[in-house]
N, C-alpha and C positions, 0 to 999 in steps of 0.2 A: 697561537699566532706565531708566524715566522720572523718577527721585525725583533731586532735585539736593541739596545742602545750602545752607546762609544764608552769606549776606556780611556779615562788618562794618566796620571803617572802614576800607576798602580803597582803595588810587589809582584814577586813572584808565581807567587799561590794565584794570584787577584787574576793576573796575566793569564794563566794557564787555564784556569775557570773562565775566565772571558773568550777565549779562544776556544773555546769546548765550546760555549753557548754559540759564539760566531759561526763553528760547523756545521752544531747542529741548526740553528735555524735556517742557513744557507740550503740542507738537506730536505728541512719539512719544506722550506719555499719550493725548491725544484720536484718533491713530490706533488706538491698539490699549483706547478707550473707558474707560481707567483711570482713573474720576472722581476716587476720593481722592489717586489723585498727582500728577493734572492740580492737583488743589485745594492739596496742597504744592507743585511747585513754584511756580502762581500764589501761594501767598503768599508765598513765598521772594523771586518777582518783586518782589510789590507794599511788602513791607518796602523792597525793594532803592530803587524808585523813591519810598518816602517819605523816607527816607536824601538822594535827590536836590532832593526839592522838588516833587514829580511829583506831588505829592496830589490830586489830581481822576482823574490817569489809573490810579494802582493802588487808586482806591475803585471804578469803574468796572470794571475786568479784576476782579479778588477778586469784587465783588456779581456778577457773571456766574455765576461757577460757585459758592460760595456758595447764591445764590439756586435752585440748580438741583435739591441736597439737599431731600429729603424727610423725612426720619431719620434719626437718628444724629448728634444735634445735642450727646452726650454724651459723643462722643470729643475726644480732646486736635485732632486737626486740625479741624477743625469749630469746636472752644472758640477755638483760637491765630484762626479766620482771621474768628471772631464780634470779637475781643477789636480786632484788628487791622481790623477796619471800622470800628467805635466811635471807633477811635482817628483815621482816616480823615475823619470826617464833620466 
């Protein structure tokens, strides 16, 4: 399955390992066309890389697939990854 879970104040190794998982399920998602889990774990990602300092790169990756929605701008993933661009900018 492409869905990962969130990281929080985790080391370095932790970090590094969790962003490998964030890639790759972002990867299996858009293989097998799964927008809204590609859209978790990208935001799972781009929390990850605001955590780092990364703020241009996961405003960037999130507005991608984000932007890509049509509807359903009323679900919680949609909500978390509107809330978490706002927060981005």
């Amino acid at each position: 399955m492409a869905e990962a879970g969130t990281v929080g104040g985790a080391h370095p190794t932790a970090e590094a390992d969790a962003e490998a998982c964030f890639h790759k399920a972002i990867e299996v998602a858009q293989r097998q066309q799964a927008k809204s889990l590609e859209l978790r774990a990208t935001t799972s990602l781009a929390r990850l890389w605001l955590q780092q300092g990364k703020r241009s790169e996961a405003h960037k990756l999130l507005s991608e697939i984000y932007h890509w929605f049509t509807e359903g701008f009323d679900t919680k993933d949609l909500q978390e990854a509107k809330t978490l661009l706002e927060e981005l900018t």
